[in-house]
C-alpha positions in Angstrom: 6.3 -0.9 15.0 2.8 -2.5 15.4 2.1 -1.4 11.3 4.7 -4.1 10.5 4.1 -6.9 13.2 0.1 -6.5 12.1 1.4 -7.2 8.5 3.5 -10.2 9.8 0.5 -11.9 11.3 -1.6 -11.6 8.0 1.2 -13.3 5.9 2.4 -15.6 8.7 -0.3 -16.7 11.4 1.6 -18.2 14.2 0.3 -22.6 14.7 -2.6 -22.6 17.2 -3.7 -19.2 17.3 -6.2 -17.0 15.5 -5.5 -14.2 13.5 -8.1 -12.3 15.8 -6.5 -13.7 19.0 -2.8 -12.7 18.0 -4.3 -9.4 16.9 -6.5 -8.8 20.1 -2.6 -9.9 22.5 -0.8 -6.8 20.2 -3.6 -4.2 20.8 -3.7 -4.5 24.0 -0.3 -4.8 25.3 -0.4 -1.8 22.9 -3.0 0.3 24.7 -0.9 0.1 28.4 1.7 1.7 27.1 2.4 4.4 29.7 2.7 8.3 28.6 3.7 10.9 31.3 2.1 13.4 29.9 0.2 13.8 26.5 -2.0 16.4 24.8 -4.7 16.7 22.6 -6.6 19.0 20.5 -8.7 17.8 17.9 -11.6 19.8 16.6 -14.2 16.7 16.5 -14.5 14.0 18.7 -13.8 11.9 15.3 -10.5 13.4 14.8 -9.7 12.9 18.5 -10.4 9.2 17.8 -7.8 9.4 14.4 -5.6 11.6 15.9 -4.9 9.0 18.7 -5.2 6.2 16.4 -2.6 7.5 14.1 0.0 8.6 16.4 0.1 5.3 18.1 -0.8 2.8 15.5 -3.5 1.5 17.0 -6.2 -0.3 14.6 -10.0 1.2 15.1 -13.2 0.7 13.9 -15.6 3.9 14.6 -19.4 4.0 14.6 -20.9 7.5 15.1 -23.9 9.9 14.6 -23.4 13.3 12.7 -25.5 15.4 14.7 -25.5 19.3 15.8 -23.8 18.4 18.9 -21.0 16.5 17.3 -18.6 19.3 15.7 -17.2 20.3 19.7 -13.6 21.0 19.9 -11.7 18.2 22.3 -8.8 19.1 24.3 -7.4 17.3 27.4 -4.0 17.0 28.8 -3.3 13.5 30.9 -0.3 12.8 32.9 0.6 9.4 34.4 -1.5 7.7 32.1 -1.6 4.2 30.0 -3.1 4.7 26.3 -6.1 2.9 27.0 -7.1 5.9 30.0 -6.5 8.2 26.8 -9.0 6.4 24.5 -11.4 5.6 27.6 -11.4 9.7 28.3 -12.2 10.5 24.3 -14.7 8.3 24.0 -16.3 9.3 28.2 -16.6 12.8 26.7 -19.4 11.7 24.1 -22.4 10.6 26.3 -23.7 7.4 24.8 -20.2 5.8 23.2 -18.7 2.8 24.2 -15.0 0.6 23.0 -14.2 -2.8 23.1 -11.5 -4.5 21.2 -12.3 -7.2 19.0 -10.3 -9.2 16.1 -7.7 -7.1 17.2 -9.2 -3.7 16.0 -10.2 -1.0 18.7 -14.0 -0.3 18.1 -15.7 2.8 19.3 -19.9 2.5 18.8 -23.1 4.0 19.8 -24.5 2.0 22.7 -26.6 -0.5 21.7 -25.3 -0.6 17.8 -23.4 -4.4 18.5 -27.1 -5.8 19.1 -29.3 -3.3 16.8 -31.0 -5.2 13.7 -31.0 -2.1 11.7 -27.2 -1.7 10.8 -25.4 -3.2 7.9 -23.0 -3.9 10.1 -24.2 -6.6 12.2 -25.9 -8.9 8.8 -24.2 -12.4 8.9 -22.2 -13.2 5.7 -21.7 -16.9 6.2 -18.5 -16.8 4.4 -16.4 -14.3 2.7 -13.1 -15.6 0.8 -9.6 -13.6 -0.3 -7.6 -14.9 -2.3 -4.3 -13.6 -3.1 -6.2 -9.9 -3.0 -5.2 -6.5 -2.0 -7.9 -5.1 0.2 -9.1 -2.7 -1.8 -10.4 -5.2 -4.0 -12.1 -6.9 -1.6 -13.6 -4.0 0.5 -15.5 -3.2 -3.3 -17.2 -7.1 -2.9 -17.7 -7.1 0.0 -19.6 -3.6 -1.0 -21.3 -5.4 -3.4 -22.1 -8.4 -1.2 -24.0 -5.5 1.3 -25.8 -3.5 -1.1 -27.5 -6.7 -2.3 -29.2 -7.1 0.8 -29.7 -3.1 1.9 -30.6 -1.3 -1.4 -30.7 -4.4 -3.8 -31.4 -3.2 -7.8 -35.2 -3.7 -9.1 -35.1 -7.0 -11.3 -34.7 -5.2 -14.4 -32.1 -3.0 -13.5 -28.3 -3.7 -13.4 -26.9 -2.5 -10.0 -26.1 0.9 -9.4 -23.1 2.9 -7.8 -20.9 2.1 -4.7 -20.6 4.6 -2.0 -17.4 4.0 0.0 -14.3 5.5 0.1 -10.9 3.3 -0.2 -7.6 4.3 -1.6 -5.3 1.2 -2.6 -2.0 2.2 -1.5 1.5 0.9 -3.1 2.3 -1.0 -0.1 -0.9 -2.9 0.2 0.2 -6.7 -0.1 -2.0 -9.4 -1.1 -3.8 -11.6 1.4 -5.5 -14.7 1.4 -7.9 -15.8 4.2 -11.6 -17.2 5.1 -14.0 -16.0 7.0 -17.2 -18.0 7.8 -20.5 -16.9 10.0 -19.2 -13.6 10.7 -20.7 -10.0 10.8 -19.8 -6.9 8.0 -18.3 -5.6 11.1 -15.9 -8.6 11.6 -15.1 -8.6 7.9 -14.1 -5.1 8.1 -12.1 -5.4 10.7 -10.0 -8.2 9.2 -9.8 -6.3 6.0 -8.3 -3.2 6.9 -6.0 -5.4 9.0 -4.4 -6.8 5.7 -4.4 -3.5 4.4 -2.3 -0.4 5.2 -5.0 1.7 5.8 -5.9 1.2 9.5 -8.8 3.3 10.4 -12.6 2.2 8.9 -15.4 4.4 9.9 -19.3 4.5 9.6 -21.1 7.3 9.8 -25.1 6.9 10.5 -27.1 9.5 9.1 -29.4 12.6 11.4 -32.3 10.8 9.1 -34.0 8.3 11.2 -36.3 7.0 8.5 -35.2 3.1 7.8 -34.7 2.6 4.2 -36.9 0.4 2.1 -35.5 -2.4 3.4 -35.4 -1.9 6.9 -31.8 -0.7 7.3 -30.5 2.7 9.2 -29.2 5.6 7.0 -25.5 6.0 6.7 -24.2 9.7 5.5 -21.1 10.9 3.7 -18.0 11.5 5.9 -16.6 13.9 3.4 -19.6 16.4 2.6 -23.1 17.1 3.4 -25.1 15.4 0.3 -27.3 12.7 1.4 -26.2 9.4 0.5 -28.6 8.1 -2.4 -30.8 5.2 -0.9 -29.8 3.2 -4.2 -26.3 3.8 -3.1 -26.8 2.7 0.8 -24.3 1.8 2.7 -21.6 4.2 2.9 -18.2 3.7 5.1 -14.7 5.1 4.7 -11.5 3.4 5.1 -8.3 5.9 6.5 -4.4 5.2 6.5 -2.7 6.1 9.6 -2.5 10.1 9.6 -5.4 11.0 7.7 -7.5 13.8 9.3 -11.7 13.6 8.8 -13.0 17.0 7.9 -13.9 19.8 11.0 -17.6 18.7 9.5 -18.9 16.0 7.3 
């Protein structure tokens, strides 16, 4: 199964070739897999996107917009069909969405969020060390490491909350690797690699007003309070098989 060969390459990287490059050969080889006929229902175009994602172990990083339009029931039936036509047909039925694989994760986006200043995702972190750490642990510093630059604490004020959502799961192993001049979104991607949950998701607010610092809103995936702009950025990280809510 790809769950345990994606484990493999974080404890054993085979001489002369990246993590990201063994990982991008597997999700691919992966995503021609040929069905003859598959279904889908999914009551969000998010939960298409998991759906998919958990059924066939594929690793995917997912960048959306809550909106009024988004909550629109999905179903499609394709026969003759590799994977990849099933993931390129989810993610043609939201206007405005692109994929691409990278570091071996299969990322879905707004177009235009790759090159767009305003996201927490795309700020450099010029290095970012595990050692011998689950990912859990390293998702919270690397939370930490974010909120520094996007809603940094006033001088005199310790700093404040965290506003994620990661559950450590018994069969998280430790990892150890390096990371240097990379983006939060490559960091994320390597992290929930080495972790058994699979699925990482950001969800950009409805309220286009930057923060103080510049940066664009995220929102909550599992409820409808706005995320405190102390407490900016938000993200999630799903196992395999986990559902989003009908509506955030």
């Amino acid at each position: 199964m790809i769950s345990k060969l994606l484990l493999l390459l974080v404890l054993v990287q085979p001489s002369g070739i990246s993590f990201a490059q063994e990982g991008a050969r597997v999700l691919e080889a992966k995503l021609q897999t040929r069905l003859d006929s598959y279904a889908l229902t999914a009551d969000t175009f998010l939960q298409a996107l998991t759906k998919v994602a958990s059924q066939f172990e594929l690793p995917m990083g997912i960048v959306w917009i809550e909106g009024p339009e988004t909550p629109a029931v999905f179903k499609h039936t394709w026969t003759h069909a590799t994977l990849h036509q099933v993931v390129d047909t989810i993610v043609a039925s939201h206007p405005g969405y692109d994929s691409a694989i990278k570091n071996g994760v299969l990322r879905v986006f707004p177009r235009g969020d790759l090159d767009d200043k305003s996201s927490f995702l795309n700020l450099k972190i010029d290095e970012f060390e595990v050692k011998n750490e689950i990912a859990g642990k390293s998702i919270r510093r690397l939370h930490r490491v974010v909120k520094e630059i996007v809603s940094p604490p006033p001088p005199s004020l310790p700093g404040g909350g965290e506003a994620w959502s990661f559950g450590s799961n018994a069969d998280d192993q430790p990892v150890s690797f390096t990371l240097k001049n990379v983006t939060v979104r490559d960091v994320l991607d390597r992290l929930t690699l080495s972790s058994a949950s699979k699925i990482w998701i950001v969800t950009y607010s409805q309220d286009s007003r930057p923060t103080k610092t510049g940066f664009r809103r995220t929102a909550s995936l599992f409820n409808d309070t706005p995320i405190r702009e102390d407490d900016e950025p938000a993200w999630a990280v799903l196992r395999w098989g986990s559902i989003p809510p009908k509506q955030p």
